[in-house]
N, C-alpha and C positions, 0 to 999 in steps of 0.2 A: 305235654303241650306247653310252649311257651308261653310269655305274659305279651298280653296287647298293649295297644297303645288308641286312644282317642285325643286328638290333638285340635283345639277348635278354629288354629291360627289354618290349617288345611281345608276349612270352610266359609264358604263367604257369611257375612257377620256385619250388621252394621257397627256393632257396636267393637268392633277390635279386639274381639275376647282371646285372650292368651292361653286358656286352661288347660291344660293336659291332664288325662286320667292315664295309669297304666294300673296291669294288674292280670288278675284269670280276665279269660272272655268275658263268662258270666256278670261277673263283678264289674267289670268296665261297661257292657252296656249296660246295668241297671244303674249306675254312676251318672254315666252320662245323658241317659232319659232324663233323670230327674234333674241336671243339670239344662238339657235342651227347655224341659220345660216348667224350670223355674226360674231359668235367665233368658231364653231365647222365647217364648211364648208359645212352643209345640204342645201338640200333644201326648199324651201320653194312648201312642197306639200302636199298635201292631207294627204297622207302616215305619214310623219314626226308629223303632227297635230294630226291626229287617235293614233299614238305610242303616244305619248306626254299624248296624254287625259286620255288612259287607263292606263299610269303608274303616274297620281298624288296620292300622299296618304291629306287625311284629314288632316287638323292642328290640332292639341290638342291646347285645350287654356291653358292657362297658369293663375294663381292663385295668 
């Protein structure tokens, strides 16, 4: 399995957030939860994890 990617400039945002997480799946959505909800104001639920999961893209490697 490849490493993912959470990119938050792919999500609307008021505040402009720039962050990228990559990494295992695993690791990337628990990154990014607690990023959603300790700079975005989410919560940490089920729901927030399920969206999270289905919207990583694949990393490309790079050369």
């Amino acid at each position: 399995m490849g490493r993912k990617i959470a990119d938050c400039q792919d999500f609307p945002s008021e505040s402009g957030c720039t962050l990228t997480i990559s990494g295992e799946e695993d690791e990337v959505v628990n990154a990014a939860t607690q990023h959603a909800v300790s700079v975005h104001g989410h919560e940490d639920a089920a729901e927030v994890r399920d969206w999270l999961r289905e919207n990583l893209k694949d990393e490309v490697a790079s050369i």
